[in-house]
C-alpha positions in Angstrom: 143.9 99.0 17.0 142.9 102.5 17.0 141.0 104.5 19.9 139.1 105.8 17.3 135.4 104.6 17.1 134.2 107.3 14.1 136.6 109.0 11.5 134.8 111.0 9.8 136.9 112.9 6.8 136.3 115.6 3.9 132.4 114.6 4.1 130.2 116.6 1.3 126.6 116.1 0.7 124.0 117.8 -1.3 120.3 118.1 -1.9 118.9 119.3 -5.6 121.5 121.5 -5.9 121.9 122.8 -2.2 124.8 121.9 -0.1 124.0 120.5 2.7 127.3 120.0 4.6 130.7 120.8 3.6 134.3 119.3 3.7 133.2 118.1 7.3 136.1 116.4 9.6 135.0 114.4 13.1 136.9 112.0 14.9 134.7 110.5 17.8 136.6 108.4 20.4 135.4 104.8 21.9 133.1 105.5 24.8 132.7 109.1 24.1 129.1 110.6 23.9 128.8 113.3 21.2 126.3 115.8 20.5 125.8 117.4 17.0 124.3 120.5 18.3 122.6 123.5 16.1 119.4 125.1 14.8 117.4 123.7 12.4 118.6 123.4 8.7 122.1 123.1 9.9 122.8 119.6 8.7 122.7 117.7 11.9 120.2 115.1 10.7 121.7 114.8 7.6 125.3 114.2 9.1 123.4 111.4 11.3 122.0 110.1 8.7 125.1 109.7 6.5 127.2 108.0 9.3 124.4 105.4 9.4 124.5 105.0 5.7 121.1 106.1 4.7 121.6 108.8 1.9 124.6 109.1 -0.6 127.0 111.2 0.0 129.2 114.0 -3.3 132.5 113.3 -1.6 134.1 111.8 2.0 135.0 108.8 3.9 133.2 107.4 6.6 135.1 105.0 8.9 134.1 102.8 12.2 137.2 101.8 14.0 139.9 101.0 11.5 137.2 99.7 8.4 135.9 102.0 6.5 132.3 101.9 5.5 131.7 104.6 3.2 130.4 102.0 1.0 128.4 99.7 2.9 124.6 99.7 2.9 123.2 100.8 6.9 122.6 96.8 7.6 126.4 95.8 7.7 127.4 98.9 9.2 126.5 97.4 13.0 125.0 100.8 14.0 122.1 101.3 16.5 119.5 104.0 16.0 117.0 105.4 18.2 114.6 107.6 16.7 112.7 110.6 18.0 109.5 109.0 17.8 111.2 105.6 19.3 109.7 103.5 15.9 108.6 101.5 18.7 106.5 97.9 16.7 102.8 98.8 18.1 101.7 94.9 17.5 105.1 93.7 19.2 105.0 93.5 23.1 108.3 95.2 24.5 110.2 92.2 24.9 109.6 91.5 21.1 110.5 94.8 20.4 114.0 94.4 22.6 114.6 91.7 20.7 113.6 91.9 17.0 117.1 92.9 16.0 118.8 89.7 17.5 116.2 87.2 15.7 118.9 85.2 14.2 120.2 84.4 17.8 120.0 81.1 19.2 116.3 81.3 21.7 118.4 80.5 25.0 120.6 83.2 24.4 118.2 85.7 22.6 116.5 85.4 26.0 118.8 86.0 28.3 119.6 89.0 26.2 116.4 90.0 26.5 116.1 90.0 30.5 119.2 91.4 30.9 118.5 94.7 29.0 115.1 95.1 30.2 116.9 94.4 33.8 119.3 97.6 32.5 116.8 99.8 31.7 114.5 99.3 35.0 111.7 97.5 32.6 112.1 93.9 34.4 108.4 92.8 34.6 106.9 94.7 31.4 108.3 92.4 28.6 104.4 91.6 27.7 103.0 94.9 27.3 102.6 97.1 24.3 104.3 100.3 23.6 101.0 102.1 23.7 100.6 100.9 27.5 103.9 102.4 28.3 104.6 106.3 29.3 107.1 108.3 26.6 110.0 107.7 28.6 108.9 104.1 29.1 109.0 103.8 25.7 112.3 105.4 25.4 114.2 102.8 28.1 112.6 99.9 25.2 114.2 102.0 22.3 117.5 102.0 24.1 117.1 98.2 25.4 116.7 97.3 21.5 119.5 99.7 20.6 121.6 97.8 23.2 121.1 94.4 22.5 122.6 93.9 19.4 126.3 95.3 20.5 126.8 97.7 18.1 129.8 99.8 17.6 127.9 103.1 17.8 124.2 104.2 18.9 122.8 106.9 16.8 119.9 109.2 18.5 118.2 111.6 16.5 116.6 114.3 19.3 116.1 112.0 21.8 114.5 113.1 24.6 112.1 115.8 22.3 109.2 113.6 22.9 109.6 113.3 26.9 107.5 115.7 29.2 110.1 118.6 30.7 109.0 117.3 34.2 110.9 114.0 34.1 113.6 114.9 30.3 116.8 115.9 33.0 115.8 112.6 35.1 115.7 110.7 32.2 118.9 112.0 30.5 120.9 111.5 33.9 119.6 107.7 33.9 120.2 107.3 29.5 123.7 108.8 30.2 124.7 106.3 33.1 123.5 103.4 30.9 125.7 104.5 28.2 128.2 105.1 30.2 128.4 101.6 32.4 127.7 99.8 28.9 131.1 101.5 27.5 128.6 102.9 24.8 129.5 105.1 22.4 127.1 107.3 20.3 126.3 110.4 19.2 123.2 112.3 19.7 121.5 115.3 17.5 119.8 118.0 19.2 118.5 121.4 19.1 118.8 122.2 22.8 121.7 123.2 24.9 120.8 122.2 27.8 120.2 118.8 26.5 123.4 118.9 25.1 125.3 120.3 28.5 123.5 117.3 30.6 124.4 114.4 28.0 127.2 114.7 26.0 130.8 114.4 27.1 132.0 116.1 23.8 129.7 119.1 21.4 129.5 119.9 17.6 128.4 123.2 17.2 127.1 123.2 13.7 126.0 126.0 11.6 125.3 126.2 7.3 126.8 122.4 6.7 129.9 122.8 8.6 131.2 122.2 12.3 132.3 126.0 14.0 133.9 124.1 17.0 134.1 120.6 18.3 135.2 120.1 21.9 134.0 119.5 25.6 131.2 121.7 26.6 133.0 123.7 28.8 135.6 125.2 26.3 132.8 125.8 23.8 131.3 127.9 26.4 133.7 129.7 27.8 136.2 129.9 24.9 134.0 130.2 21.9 135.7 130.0 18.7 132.9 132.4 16.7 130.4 134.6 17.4 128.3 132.4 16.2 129.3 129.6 19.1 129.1 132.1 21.6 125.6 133.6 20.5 124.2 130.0 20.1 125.1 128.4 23.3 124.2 131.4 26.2 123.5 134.5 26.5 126.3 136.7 25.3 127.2 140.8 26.0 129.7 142.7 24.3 131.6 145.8 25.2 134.0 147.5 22.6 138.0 147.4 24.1 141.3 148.5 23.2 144.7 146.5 22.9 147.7 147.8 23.6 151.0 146.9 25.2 149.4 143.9 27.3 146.4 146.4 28.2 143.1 146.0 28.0 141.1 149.0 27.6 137.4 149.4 28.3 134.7 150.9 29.7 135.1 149.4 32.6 138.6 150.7 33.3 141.8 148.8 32.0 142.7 145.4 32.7 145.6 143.9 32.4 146.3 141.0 29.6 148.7 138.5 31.3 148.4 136.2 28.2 147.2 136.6 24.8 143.5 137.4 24.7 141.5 134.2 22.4 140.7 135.2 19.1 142.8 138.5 18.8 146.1 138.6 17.3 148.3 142.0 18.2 146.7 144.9 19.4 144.1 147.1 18.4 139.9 147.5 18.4 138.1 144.3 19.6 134.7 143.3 21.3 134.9 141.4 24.9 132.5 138.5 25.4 130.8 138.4 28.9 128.3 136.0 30.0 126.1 136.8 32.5 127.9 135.0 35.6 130.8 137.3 34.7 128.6 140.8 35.2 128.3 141.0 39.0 125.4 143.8 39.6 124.1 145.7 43.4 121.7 147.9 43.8 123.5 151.1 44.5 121.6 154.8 44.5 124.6 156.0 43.0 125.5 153.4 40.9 127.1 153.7 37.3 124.5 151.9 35.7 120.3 151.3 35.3 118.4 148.5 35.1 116.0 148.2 31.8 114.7 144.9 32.2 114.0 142.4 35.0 113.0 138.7 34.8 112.3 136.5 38.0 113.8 132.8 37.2 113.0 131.1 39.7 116.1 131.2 42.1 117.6 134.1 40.6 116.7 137.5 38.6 118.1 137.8 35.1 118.6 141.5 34.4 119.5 143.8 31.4 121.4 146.6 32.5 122.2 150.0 30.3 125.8 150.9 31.1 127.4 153.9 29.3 124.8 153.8 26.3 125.9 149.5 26.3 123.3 147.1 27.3 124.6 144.0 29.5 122.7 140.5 31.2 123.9 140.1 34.5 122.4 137.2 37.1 121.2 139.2 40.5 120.0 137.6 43.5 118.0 141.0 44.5 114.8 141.4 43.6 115.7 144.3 41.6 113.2 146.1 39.0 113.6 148.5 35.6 114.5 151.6 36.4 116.9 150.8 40.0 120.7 152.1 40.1 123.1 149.2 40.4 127.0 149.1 40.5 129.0 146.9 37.8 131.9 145.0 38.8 133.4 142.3 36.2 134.5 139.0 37.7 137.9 137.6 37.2 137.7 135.2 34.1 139.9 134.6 31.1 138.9 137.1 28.6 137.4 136.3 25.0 137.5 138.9 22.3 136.1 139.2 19.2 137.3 141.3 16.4 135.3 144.4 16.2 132.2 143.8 14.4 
């Protein structure tokens, strides 16, 4: 018995002639929440939809555990789905709702069922009311209790939390995730948002024109972006041209030693070095080697743009600091990412 709860291998799908995604590989583990993350058009949704069986696919395997399904309608496939919009039943009160998947179950233990989910999701004493008599993240708890309660091998969300006020989405995601997570649950999750997908997911699928740029835990894709196109996508990025040579790292900056082999550079020679804001440190300074064209207040910290030898850089400042002020530029410590030159 494998760990495996989705292999996912060679998977090609197109629409009237446009190809959608592309020789696409994924191997989600049991218990593991995944996030295919990207902008719109990227294939996502359709990747979703073709794990749950709902359009045909030019080319691929699809298997759940160790039984491949590739060729089973969405019915057989024992997948749950939560939609954005919830596709809550208006005219079915929210136990009904919880419960209309499990109608073959004996009524004892379609009940207790029942109870016990609406018990998980913190809905104990609604079962008779109606999904418009609920608030959106009300009605999000039912789509999960209904998801639930049929045991499936793997939940499928489609941008989940996109209908849910700002105010409460991060309360609601810490509560979905700790369900899943005390349930053994695994699923995978489509989204647009980053910061959705930082808060949910224990793994990320960066996805970009039908293919995956870089699967792996959030962290890595942040820090150790495989592409430009990663590191673009998920945070702010600067870059600032270098030299390799002999284990150096020239910039403008000064020269930094290389203690291992810098990501995404092979030998020596002319390359770009990533830097996210949290590795710019910035001080006001009158005679400081660098000016500050932008300022934004955010809350509990200024993000600022700084011009530094004709290069423009975002640093994180917790001075009130304004365009046109003099400030000093250090670089934290961090492992380096570099780019080839573009």
């Amino acid at each position: 018995m494998t760990d495996n709860a989705l292999t996912i291998k060679n998977l090609s799908n197109s629409y009237q002639g446009q190809t959608v995604l592309s020789h696409l590989d994924l191997t989600v583990y049991q218990r593991e929440i995944v996030c295919l993350l990207g902008a719109s058009g990227c294939g996502k949704t359709t990747l979703l939809k073709a794990i749950a069986g709902l359009l045909p696919l030019d080319g691929g395997d699809v298997a759940l555990a160790d039984k491949t399904v590739t060729d089973l309608p969405p019915e057989q496939r024992n997948i749950g789905m939560i939609f954005q919009d919830y596709a809550l039943f208006p005219h079915l009160t929210v136990a009904e709702n919880v419960g209309f998947g499990i109608r073959g179950w004996p009524k004892a233990k379609r009940q207790a069922k029942i109870a016990a989910m609406l018990d998980l999701v913190r809905l104990s004493g609604l079962d008779a009311r109606y999904p418009h008599q609920l608030s959106g993240g009300q009605q999000q708890r039912v789509a999960i209790a209904r998801a639930l309660a049929g045991e499936p091998d793997l939940i499928l969300l489609d941008e989940p939390f996109s209908n849910i006020d700002a105010q409460v989405r991060h309360a609601l995601i810490d509560e979905i995730r700790e369900i899943f997570k005390s349930q053994g649950v695994t699923a995978i999750f489509v989204t647009h948002s980053r910061e959705e997908a930082f808060a949910f997911a224990d793994k990320m699928a960066v996805m970009n024109q039908g293919i995956i740029e870089q699967f792996g835990v959030p962290q890595a894709l942040y820090h150790q972006p495989h592409t430009r196109f990663v590191a673009d996508f998920l945070g702010v990025a600067s870059y600032l041209p270098v030299t390799v040579s002999n284990g150096l790292m020239t910039t403008p900056l000064g020269d930094f030693p290389l203690e291992d082999k810098p990501l995404l550079i092979d030998g020596e020679g002319n390359a770009e070095w990533l830097l996210r804001p949290q590795n710019i440190q910035i001080c006001a300074e009158r005679a400081g080697n660098a000016t500050v064209s932008r300022s934004q207040f955010m809350g509990d910290h200024y993000r600022c743009e700084v011009i530094f030898q004709g290069y423009s850089l975002t640093a994180l400042s917790s001075e009130p600091l304004q365009a046109g002020d003099k400030v000093a530029v250090t670089i934290m410590p961090h492992e380096p990412v570099l780019f080839a030159a573009a």
